[in-house]
N, C-alpha and C positions, 0 to 999 in steps of 0.2 A: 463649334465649327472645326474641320478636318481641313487640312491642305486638297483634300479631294473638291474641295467645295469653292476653292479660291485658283480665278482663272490672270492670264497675262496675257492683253492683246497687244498683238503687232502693231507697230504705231501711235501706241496709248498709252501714257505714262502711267504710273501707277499699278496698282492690282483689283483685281475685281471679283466679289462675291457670287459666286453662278446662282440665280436666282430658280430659274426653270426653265426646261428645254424648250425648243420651239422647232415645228417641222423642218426649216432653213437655218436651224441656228439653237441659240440660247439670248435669253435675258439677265441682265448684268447688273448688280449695283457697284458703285464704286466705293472702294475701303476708305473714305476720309470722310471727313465734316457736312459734306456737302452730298453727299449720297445718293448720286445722280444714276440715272436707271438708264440704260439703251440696249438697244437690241442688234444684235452682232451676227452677221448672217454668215452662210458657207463661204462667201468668200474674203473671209479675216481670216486671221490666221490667231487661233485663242489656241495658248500651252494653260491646260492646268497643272499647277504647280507641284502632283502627285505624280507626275509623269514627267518628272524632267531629270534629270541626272546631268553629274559635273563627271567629266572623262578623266580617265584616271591610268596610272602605266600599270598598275597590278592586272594579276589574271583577269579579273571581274571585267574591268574597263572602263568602270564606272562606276560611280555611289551617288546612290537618291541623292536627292535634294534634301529631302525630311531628313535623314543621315546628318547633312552639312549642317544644314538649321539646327539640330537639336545639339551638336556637338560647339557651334557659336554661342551658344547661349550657356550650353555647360561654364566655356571660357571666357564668357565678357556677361553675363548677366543681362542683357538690353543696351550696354553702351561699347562700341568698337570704338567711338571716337574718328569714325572712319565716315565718308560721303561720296557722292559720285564726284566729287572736287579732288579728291585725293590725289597724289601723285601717284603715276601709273607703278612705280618700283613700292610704293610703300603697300599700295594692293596686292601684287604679287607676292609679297613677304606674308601678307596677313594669311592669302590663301595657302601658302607654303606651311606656314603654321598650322593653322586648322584642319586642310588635307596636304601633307607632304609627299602623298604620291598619286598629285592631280600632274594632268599632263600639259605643261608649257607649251608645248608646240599647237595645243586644240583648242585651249580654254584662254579664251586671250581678255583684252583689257576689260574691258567693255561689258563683258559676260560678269567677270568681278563686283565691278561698280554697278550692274543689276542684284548681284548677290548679296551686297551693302543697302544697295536702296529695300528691297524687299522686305530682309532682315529686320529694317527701321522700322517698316511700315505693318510687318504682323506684330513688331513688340508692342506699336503703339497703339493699333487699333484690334488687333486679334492674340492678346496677351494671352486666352485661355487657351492657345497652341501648344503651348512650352508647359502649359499648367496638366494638362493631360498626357502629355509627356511624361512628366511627374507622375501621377497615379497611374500611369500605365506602366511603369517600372517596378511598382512594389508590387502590384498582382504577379509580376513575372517572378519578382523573389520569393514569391508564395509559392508558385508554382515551382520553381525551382527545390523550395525546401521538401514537398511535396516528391517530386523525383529523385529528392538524393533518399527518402526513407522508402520511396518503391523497389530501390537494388537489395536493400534491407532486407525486405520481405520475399524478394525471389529469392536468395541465398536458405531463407527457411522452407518453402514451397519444395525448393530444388534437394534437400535436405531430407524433405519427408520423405519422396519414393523412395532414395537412397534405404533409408532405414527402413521402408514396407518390403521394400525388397530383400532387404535385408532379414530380416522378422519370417517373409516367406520361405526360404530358406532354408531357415533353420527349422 
């Protein structure tokens, strides 16, 4: 399962697995124990969680979601120690840490203590998030390896006209 695949309705605690679409809407199951199914029409208001970004002062303005998520779990492995209880100054520090150049004046309390509750809830139920994460990193290092020996082989490519030209020439 992809963050594409996992929705957040307005008014509905929790998060919700997008099951399949429907002319008016989509059908939902819910990410806990009890994995209740409902169907959510045009007029709710459903963010899926691939489409959401936390505002930020740098050029961009903003970074994924996926971004934040994967860089919290770099940093706390499945436990912040943090809940939607927390004190509102001790949130603000944790986001300060994790993105330090998120924008205080946009992304306020509330928004946080969603960022926390979520967090809990993909580690606990949707663990193979952060697990693809992981193997989607070392195909990149592959590919990276892969790119540093392609400049390699242009500098030879680049080399041979030199010398055919060269050869002609003479």
């Amino acid at each position: 399962m992809e963050l594409k695949d996992i929705a957040s309705v307005s008014g509905k605690g929790g998060l919700f697995k997008i099951l399949s679409p429907t002319r008016t809407g989509a059908v939902l199951e819910s990410l806990d124990n009890q994995k209740k199914k409902m169907i959510v029409g045009a007029h709710s208001k459903v963010s899926v969680l691939s489409e959401i970004s936390i505002y930020t002062t740098d050029a961009d303005g903003s970074k994924p979601l996926e971004e934040v998520l994967k860089k919290i779990h770099k940093e706390f492995n499945g436990d912040t120690d943090l809940n939607s209880g927390s004190a509102p100054d001790e949130l603000k520090s944790f986001l300060k840490f994790i993105l330090p150049e998120y924008d205080e004046a946009r992304v306020y309390v509330s928004d946080i203590k969603k960022l926390v509750t979520w967090y809990a809830i993909l580690v606990k139920e949707v663990p193979e998030i952060f697990a693809e994460a992981k193997k989607e990193s070392k195909p990149k290092a592959e590919k990276t390896d892969a790119k540093a020996e392609e400049p390699k082989k242009t500098p030879k490519k680049a080399s041979a006209p030199k010398s055919d030209a060269a050869k002609s020439k003479k």
